[in-house]
C-alpha positions as CSV (number, residue, x, y, z in Angstrom):
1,X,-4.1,62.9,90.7
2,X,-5.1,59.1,89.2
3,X,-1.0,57.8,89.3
4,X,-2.0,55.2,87.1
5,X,-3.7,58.2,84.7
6,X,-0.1,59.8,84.8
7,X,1.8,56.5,83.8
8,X,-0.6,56.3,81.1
9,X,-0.4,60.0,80.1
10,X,3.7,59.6,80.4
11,X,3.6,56.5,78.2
12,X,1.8,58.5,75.5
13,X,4.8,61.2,76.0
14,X,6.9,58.5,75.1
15,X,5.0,57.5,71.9
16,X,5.0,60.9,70.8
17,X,8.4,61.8,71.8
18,X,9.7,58.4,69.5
19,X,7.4,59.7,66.5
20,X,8.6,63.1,67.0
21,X,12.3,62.3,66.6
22,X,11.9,60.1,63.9
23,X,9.9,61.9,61.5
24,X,12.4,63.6,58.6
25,X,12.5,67.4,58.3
26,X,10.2,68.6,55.9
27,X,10.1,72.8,55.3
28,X,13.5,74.7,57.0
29,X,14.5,72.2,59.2
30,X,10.9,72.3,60.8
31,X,9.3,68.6,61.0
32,X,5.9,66.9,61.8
33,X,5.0,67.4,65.5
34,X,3.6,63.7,65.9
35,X,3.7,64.7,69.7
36,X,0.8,66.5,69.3
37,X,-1.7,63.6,68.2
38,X,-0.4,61.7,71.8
39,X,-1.1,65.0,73.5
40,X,-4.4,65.4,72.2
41,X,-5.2,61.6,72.9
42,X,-4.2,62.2,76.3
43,X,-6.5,65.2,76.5
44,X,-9.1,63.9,75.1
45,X,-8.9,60.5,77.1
46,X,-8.5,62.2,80.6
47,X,-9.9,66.0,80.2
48,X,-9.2,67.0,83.7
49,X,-7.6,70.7,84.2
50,X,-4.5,69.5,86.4
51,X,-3.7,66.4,83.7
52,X,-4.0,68.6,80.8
53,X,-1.7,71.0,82.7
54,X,1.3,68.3,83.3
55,X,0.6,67.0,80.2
56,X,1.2,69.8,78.2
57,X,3.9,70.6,80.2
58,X,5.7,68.0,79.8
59,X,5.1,67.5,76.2
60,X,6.5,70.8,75.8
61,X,9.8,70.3,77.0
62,X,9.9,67.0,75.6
63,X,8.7,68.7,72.3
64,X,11.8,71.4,72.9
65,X,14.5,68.8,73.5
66,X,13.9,67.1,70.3
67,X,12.7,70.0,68.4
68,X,15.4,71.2,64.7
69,X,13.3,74.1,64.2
70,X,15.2,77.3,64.9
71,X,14.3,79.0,67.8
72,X,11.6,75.8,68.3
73,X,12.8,75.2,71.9
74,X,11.3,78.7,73.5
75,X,8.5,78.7,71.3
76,X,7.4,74.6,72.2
77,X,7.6,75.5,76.3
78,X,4.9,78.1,75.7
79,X,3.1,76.7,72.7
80,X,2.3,73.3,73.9
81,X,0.6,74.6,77.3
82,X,-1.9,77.3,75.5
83,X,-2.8,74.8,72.5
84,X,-3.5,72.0,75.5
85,X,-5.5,75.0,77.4
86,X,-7.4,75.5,74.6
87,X,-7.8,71.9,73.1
88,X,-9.2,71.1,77.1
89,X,-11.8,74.2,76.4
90,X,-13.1,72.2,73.0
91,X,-13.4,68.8,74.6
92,X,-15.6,70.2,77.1
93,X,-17.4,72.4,74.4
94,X,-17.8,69.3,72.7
95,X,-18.7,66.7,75.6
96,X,-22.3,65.7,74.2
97,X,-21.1,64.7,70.8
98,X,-21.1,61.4,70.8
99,X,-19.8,60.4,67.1
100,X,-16.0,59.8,69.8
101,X,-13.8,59.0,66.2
102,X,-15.3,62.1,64.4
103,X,-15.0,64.1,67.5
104,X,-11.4,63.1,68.3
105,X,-10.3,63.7,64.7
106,X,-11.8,66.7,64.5
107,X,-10.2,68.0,67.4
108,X,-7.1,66.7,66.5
109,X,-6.7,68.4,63.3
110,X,-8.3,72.2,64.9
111,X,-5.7,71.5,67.6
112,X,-3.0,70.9,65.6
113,X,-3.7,73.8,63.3
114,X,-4.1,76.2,66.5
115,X,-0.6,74.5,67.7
116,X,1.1,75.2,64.2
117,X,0.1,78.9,64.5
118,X,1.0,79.7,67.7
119,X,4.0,77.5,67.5
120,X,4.9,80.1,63.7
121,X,3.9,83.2,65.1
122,X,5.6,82.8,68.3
123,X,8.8,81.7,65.6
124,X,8.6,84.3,62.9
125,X,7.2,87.3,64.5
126,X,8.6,87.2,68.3
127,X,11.7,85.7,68.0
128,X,11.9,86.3,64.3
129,X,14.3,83.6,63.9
130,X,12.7,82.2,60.1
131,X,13.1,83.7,56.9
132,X,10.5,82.3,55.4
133,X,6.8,83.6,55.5
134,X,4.1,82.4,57.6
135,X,2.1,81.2,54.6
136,X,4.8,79.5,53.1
137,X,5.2,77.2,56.2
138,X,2.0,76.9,57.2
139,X,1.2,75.2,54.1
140,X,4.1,73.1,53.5
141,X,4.2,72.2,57.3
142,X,0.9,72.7,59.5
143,X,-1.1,71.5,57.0
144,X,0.5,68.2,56.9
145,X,0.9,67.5,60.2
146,X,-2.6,68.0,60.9
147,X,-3.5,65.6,58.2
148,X,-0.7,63.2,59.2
149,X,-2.3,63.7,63.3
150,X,-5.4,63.1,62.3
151,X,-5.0,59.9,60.8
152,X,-2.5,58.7,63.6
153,X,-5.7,60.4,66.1
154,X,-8.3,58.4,64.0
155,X,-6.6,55.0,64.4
156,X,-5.0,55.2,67.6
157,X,-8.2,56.4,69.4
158,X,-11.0,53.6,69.2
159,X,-7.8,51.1,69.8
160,X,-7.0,53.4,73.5
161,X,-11.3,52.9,73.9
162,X,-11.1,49.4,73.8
163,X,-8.3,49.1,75.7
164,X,-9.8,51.0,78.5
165,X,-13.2,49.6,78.2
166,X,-11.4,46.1,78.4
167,X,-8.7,47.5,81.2
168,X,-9.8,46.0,84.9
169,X,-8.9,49.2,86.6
170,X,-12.1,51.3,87.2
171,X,-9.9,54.2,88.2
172,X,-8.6,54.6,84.6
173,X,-12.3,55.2,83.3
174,X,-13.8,57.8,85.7
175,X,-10.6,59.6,86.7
């Protein structure tokens, strides 16, 4: 592992981590997962198995720490690794597009839909924790925050591209 790669991915950790605390409650106490959009930058940016693995990690007990949903902090630890698993799979499934804004966006807002599911069913039917229906939050919550991630994914990624296209370190590009 790149160390400079995991300062990078640990900065964007930090990002997330600020955005997630400071975003207000919306739906039962459950708020915006902004953590998610750095996660999937960082995915999308380094899409390397190991990476993806301490990045999600990490994100997840980051995510669990500042977490007010009920229950949130057992559902983030195993949440946040699947939806990075799977979010790893479709950046490899979708390695030839080259539109990188539409492609980033895209998988931003299927991520954070997949993330917002597991993260409800893992709440309301496992731990059954929520008295309010799946529906009801997944509209009033998941929805949102993958409109809200998509935006932050959509303006935040061709700014990380430049940076890195402009960054003197080769081992940041091809790690």
């Amino acid at each position: 592992m790149n160390t400079r790669v995991l300062v990078l991915l640990s900065l964007f950790i930090g990002i997330g981590a600020v955005l997630h605390a400071v975003m207000p409650p919306i739906f039962f106490g459950m708020r915006p997962d902004m953590l998610l959009a750095m996660m999937f930058l960082g995915i999308i940016m380094f899409p390397k198995v190991s990476y993806v693995l301490v990045l999600s990690t990490a994100t997840g007990i980051v995510s669990a720490l500042t977490t007010t949903a009920p229950g949130g902090q057992i559902a983030n630890l195993i949440e946040k690794p699947v939806t990075g698993m799977i979010v790893f799979v479709l950046v490899l499934a979708m390695r030839n597009f080259k539109q990188e804004r539409i492609k980033a966006a895209v998988l931003t807002a299927v991520g954070t839909i997949v993330s917002g599911s597991i993260f409800l069913g893992l709440i309301l039917f496992v731990i059954g924790l929520m008295d309010a229906g799946f529906i009801a939050i997944f509209l009033t919550v998941v929805l949102p925050t993958a409109l809200l991630n998509t935006v932050l994914m959509v303006v935040l990624h061709p700014v990380s591209l430049r940076i890195m296209r402009n960054s003197p370190a080769q081992t940041l590009r091809a790690s």
